[in-house]
C-alpha positions as CSV (number, residue, x, y, z in Angstrom):
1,X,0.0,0.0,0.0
2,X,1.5,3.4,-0.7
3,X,1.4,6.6,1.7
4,X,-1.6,8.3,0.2
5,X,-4.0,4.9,0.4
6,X,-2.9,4.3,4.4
7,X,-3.2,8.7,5.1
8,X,-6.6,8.0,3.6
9,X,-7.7,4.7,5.4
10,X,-6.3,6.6,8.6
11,X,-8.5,9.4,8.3
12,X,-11.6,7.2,7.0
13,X,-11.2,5.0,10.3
14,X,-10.5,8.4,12.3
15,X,-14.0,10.3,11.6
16,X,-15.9,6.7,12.2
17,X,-14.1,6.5,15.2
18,X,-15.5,10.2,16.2
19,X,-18.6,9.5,14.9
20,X,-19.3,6.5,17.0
21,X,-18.1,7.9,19.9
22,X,-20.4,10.9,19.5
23,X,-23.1,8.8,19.2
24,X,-22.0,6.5,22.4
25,X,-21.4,10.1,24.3
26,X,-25.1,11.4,23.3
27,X,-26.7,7.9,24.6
28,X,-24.8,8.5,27.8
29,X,-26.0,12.3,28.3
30,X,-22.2,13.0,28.8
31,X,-21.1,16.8,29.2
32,X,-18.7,17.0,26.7
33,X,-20.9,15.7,23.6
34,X,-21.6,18.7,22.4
35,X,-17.7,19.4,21.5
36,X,-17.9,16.1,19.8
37,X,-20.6,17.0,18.2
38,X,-19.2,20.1,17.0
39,X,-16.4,18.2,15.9
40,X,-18.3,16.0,14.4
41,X,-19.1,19.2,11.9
42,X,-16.0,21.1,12.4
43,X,-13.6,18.2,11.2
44,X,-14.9,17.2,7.4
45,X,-15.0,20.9,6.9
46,X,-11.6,21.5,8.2
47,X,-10.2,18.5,6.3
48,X,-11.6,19.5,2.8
49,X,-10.0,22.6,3.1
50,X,-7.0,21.2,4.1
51,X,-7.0,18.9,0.7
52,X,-7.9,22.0,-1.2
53,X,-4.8,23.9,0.0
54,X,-2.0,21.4,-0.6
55,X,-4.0,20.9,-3.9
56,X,-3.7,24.6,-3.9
57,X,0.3,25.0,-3.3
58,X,1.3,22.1,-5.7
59,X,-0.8,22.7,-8.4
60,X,-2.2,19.5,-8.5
61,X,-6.3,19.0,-8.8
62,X,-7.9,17.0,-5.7
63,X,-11.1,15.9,-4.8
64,X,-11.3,18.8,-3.1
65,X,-10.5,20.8,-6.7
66,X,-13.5,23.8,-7.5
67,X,-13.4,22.9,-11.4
68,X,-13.5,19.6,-13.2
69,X,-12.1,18.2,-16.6
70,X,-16.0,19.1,-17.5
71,X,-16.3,22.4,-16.1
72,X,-13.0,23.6,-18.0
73,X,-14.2,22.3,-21.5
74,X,-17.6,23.9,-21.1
75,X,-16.4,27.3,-20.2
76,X,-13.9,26.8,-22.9
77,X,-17.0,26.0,-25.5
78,X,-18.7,29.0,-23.6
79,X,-16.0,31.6,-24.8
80,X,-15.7,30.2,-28.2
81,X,-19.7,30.9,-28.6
82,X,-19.0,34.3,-27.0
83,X,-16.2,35.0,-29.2
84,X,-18.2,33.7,-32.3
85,X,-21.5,36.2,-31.3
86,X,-19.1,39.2,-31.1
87,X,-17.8,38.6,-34.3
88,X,-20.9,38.4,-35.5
89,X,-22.0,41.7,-34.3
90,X,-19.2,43.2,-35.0
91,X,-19.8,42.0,-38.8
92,X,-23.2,43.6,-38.6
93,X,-22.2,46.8,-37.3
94,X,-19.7,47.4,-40.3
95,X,-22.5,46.4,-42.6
């Protein structure tokens, strides 16, 4: 298994682990289930932004990554069109 497969398992068994526990701690009425459950919010969030800024610094696309293979190739087709319609007009203006 390489590093990136084992960071990932890590992290998959890390957030079940806090999950379960916040459930276990909200059966029990305990105090401090509420940070857990806060966690419970705060740590996916945290983590996809930490994904998106390595992705960020090396240049790399993630999961994590605001635009897709799809996205760029449709605002690419979207400027062509827009490039095409002002040619146009620009045709029909010197007409």
């Amino acid at each position: 298994m390489n590093l990136k497969r084992i960071l990932a398992l890590a992290g998959v068994v890390i957030i079940a682990a806090w999950v379960v526990v916040t459930f276990v701690l909200a059966v029990m009425h305990a105090a401090i289930f509420k940070y857990f459950m806060f966690g419970c919010i705060a740590l996916p969030i945290i983590l996809w932004i930490a994904i998106w800024f390595v992705g960020l610094l090396t240049g790399k696309k993630t999961i994590a990554s605001f635009r897709t293979e799809e996205m760029e190739k449709t605002m690419e087709e979207a400027e062509r069109i827009k490039e095409a319609m002002a040619e146009k007009e620009s045709k029909a203006d010197n007409e």
